[in-house]
C-alpha positions in Angstrom: -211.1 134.4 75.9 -213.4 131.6 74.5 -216.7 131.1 75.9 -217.4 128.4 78.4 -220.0 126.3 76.7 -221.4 123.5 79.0 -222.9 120.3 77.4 -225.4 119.0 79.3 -225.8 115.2 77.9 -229.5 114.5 79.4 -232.5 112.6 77.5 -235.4 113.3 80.6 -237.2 116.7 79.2 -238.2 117.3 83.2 -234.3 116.7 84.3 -233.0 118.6 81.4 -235.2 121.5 82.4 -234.4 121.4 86.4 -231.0 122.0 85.3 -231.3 124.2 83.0 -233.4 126.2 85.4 -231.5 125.6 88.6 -228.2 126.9 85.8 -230.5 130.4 85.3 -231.8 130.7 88.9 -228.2 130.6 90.5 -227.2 133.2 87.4 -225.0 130.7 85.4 -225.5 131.8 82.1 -223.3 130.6 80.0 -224.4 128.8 77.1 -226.0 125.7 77.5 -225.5 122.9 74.6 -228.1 119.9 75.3 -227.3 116.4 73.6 -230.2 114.1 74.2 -228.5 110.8 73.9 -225.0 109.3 73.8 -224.3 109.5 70.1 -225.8 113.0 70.1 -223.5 113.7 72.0 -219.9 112.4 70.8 -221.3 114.2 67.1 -221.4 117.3 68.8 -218.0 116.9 70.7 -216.1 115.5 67.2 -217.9 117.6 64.6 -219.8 114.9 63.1 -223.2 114.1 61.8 -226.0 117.2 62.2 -222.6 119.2 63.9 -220.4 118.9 60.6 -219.8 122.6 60.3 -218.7 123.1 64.4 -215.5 124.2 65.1 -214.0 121.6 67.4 -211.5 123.3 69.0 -214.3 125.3 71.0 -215.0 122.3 73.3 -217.0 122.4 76.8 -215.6 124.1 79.8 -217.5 120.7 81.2 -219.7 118.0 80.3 -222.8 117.1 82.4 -223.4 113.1 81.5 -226.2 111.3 82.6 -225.8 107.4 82.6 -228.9 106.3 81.5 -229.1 107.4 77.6 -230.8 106.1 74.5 -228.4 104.4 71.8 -225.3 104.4 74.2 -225.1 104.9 77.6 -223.2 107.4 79.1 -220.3 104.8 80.6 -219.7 104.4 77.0 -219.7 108.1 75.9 -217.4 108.9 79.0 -215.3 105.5 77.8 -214.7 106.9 74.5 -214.3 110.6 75.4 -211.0 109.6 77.2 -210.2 106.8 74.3 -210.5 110.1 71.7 -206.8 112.6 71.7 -209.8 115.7 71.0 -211.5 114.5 74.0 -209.7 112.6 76.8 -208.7 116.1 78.7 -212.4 117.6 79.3 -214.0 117.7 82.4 -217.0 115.0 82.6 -219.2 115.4 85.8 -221.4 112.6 86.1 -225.2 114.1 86.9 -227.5 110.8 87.0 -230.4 109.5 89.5 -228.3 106.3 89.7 -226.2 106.1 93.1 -225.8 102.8 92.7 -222.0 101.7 94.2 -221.0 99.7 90.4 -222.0 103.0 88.9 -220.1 105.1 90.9 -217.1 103.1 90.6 -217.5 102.5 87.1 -217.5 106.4 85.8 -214.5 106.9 88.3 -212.6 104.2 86.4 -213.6 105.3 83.3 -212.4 108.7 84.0 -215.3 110.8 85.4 -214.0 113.9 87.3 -216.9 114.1 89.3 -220.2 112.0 90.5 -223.7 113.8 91.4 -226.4 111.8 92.6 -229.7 113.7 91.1 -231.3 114.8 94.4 -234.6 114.7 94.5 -234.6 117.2 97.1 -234.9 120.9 95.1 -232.8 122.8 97.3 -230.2 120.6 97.5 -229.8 120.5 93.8 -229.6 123.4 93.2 -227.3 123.9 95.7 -225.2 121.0 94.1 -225.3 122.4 90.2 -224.2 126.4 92.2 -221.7 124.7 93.5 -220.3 122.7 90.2 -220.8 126.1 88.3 -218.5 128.1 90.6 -216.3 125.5 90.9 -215.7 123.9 87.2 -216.3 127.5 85.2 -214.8 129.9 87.6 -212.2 128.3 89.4 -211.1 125.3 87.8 -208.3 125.8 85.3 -208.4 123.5 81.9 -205.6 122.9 79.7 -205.6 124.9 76.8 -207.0 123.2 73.6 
């Protein structure tokens, strides 16, 4: 069975290490890839740039996109993910601070598969990211790659 890899696609040091965290504290420990920007993380995904050598049939179980990135945003990572045969099928959560109403309806359009709004409360987060762990590594079945 191949290992569920999540890639978290996150450029905030104090976000990315929440999550991570709040991954740990409810025992989700599978391994964690972290892109830090939107190009960052489409090399990883197609095997390009510093991630020549990675076999891209082993793709995330699911992807954790924030909108707000550095050199592309992640409406146009998500927008090219389902553009791209290697990519269209994989589950793309959205995990931003933005609850903005365009937003939401933008990543839902563009194919997201799921919205979280960043709480700031702590509890409720990680609450939230338990929740998306069960649900998109344990129970959720992907097509096969």
């Amino acid at each position: 069975m191949a290992r569920k890899t999540i890639l978290l696609v996150e450029d905030n040091p104090d976000d990315e290490a929440l999550t991570l965290g709040v991954l740990k504290k409810n025992n989700i420990l599978n391994e964690v890839v972290v892109a830090h920007d939107g190009l960052e993380a489409l090399d990883y995904l197609w095997g390009q740039g510093a991630y020549a050598d990675r076999d891209v049939r082993d793709q995330p179980q699911v992807v954790l996109l924030d909108l707000k990135l550095p050199k592309m945003s992640g409406l146009e990572v998500l927008q090219r993910l389902h553009a791209d045969e290697r990519t269209k099928h994989l589950p793309i959560i959205i995990l931003t601070s933005s609850s903005e109403e365009q937003d939401i309806l933008r990543s839902y359009e563009t194919g997201a598969n799921s919205y979280l709004h960043k709480p700031v409360d702590f509890p409720e987060f990680s609450e939230a990211v338990r929740q998306l762990g069960l649900y998109w590594l344990l129970v959720n079945e992907s097509p096969s790659r």
